[in-house]
Residue, then its C-alpha position, 0 to 999 in steps of 0.5 A: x061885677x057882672x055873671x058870666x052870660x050863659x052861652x050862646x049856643x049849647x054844646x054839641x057833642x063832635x064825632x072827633x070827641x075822643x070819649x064818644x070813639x071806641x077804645x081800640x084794642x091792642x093790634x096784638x095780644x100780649x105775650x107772656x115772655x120778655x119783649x125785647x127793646x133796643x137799647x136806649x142808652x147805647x147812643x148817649x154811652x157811645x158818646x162818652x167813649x174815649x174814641x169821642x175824645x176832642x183831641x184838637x183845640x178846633x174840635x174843642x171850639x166847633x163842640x162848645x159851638x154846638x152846645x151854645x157856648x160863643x166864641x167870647x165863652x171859649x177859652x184855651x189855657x195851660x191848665x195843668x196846675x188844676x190839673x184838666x187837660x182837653x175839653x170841658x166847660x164850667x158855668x157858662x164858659x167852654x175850655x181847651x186844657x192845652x197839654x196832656x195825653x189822650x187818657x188825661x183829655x178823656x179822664x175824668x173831671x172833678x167840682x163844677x167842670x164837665x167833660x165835653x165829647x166831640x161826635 
């Protein structure tokens, strides 16, 4: 093994070389009382309401096409002896519960299945 050759041109501090810049101030003071931010988890709740509920079994597909579930990873079936009605998917695999009511398509899912919401 051969060292390492020295460089061959010294370093040179650059005028971009963010430790030789001032640190700038903040552009305003800060303030004693509670700033207010917009809420952050309104969009990802909103997502979750029953008014997103995929109430179609062509809602359910474009939904499960959205998230990258393929067309050979999508299955529509009675699955009422589970029971799970309504949009969901598992593992890999997007699923259509034929049947049930709007409140049965947005309750719930229980073990590895996860509800999908249509936008």
């Amino acid at each position: 093994l051969q060292p390492t050759p020295s460089p061959s041109v010294p370093p040179t501090l650059s005028p971009l070389d963010p430790t030789l810049q001032p640190t700038p101030s903040p552009s305003e003071p800060p303030t004693l009382s509670p700033t207010t931010l917009p809420p952050t988890l309104q969009p990802v709740l909103a997502a979750l309401d029953d008014d997103n509920v995929c109430l179609t079994e062509s809602q359910c597909r474009d939904a499960a096409r959205e998230m990258g579930f393929g067309t050979d990873n999508f299955f529509a079936n009675d699955y009422s002896y589970v029971p799970v009605y309504g949009c969901f998917y598992k593992n890999s695999n997007a699923f259509w519960g034929t049947g049930g009511t709007t409140a049965q398509m947005s309750a719930d899912v229980r073990g590895l299945k996860v509800r999908i919401h249509c936008t």
